[in-house]
C-alpha angles and dihedrals in degrees: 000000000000113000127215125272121214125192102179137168120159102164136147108316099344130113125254115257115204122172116168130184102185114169094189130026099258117181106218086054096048083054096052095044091060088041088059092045094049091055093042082056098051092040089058089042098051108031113033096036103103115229122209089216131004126204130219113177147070139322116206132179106233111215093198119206121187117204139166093245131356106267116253116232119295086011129128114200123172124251131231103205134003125195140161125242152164126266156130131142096255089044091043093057087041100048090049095045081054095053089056103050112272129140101243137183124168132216108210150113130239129171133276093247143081105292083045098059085042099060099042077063098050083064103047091056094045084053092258114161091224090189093122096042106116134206126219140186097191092078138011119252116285116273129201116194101204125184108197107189121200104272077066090246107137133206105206127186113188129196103206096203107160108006082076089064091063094111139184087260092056092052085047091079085050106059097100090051093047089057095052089053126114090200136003127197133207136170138171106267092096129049106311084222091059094046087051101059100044093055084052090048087054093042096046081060106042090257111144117238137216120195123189113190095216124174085026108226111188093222091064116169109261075228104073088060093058091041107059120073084196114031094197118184145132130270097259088047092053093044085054097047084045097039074225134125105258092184092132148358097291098047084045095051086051089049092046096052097048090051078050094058086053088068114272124140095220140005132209124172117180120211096191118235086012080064114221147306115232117195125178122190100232096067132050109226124067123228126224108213108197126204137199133294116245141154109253111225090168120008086176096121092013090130100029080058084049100056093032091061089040086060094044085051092044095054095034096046101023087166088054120118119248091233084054090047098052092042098062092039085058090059087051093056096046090066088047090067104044090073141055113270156015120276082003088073101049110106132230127228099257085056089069145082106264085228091077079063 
């Protein structure tokens, strides 16, 4: 009998190539034959289909507790309402940039358990391409314990699990989807050596790049700066990476220039209802960008809302301005906070003026 011949190549970026010459029917071929065209299908799918934005980052499950004040420490206060949510700072930024209406996929790796499933399934329904979201055994799925008092201000402790476990090998299988990218985004809530190379996969092509230093660590790679075409934190992440006060706009535009002389190409630090400052490092003067005045009910996202939206702007209007960009992203985020929640208070589309599009 004839055997098959296979003449197969399904590397980075390249088609798969199957030829057969089968003279009987025989069944471990045909097996191996749909074996081959099931991975020729997944390699087209996964690897050749351009994102908008791309996330690299975390996934948490947020245990919300609602209380009149933050407990001091050693104190016990009641509660008034609990609930269980989605977040994560790298979900948060994808989920947002979803909503509106960014192709999204995230890179990430949640547990083998409950809050796991759930979440793979948290994407699906936002319109995340959840190709690159891994399973593991070895931890459960990130959580985040989160107290919101009434003003809306929030204390958050967050156990990473299995976020930690996203590795250079995993990013390995993403890199043709990372060069196909308009933005990618990366923060601090998974291993810093991970984040780092995928903002150098996305530099090395041409992808731009957003870094949020969340959670700040002082010792901060050098890297990251020159990395990150936008260097996007808060104002007590960029005191901490400073060692500044970042209390208002002028303390914010010297912080921000001295983030621009590490390396990156552009620096905005938010500094929630005064709005943000934006510096590029092509021009000499920093630009406060206001918001609008709300009342907070939930400032828990704010910033993930924030960032999402910057990416949607970045790949949609990639000729916009970064003072335009952030100022649109800042009327995203206004709406965030003006709901309970996380991911519940991000906004769709639909839920905005027609002039932010």
């Amino acid at each position: 009998m004839r055997r098959h011949l296979f003449n197969h190549n399904n590397g980075s970026g390249s088609s798969c190539n199957i030829a057969a010459d089968i003279a009987h029917f025989d069944p471990l071929v045909c097996l191996q034959l749909l074996t081959l065209l099931e991975q020729n299908f997944k390699c087209k799918i996964m690897t050749e289909e351009a994102f908008d934005v791309i996330v690299v980052g975390s996934c948490m499950t947020d245990l919300v507790s609602k209380a009149p004040r933050l407990p001091k420490a050693g104190e016990t206060i009641h509660g008034h309402k609990f609930f269980i949510g989605f977040g994560g700072k790298g979900a948060n930024q994808c989920i947002q940039a979803a909503r509106l209406g960014a192709k999204t996929a995230m890179v990430c790796k949640v547990g083998k358990d409950f809050f796991g499933d759930n979440y793979i399934q948290n994407f699906k329904d936002n319109g995340v391409h959840t190709y690159f979201v891994g399973q593991t055994s070895d931890a459960a799925t990130g959580a985040a314990s989160i107290i919101v008092n009434d003003a809306g201000e929030n204390a958050i402790v967050i156990v990473a699990g299995a976020n930690m476990l996203l590795s250079s090998k995993d990013l390995q299988e993403v890199v043709p989807a990372i060069s196909c990218a308009k933005v990618l985004v990366c923060q601090l809530e998974i291993s810093p050596t991970t984040s780092l190379q995928a903002l150098r996969m996305a530099q090395d092509n041409k992808v731009k790049t957003i870094f949020n230093p969340a959670p700040a660590i002082a010792d901060l790679d050098p890297d990251f700066y020159r990395a990150s075409d936008v260097f996007c934190c808060n104002e007590s992440e960029a005191e901490l990476l400073t060692g500044s006060s970042v209390a208002n706009v002028e303390e914010a535009s010297r912080a921000g220039q001295e983030l621009l002389k590490r390396g990156c190409g552009s620096v905005i630090i938010t500094l929630g209802p005064q709005g943000c400052v934006v510096l590029k490092a092509k021009e000499s003067t920093a630009k406060h960008v206001p918001t609008t005045k709300v009342k907070a009910v939930d400032t828990t996202g704010a910033g993930d809302s924030f960032i999402g939206a910057l990416a949607f702007y970045m790949a949609h209007y990639p000729t916009m301005p970064l003072e335009e960009v952030a100022r649109r992203a800042n009327q995203v985020a206004v709406v965030s906070v003006q709901a309970i929640g996380t991911q519940t208070s991000y906004p769709f589309k639909k839920d905005l003026p027609a002039e932010l599009f």
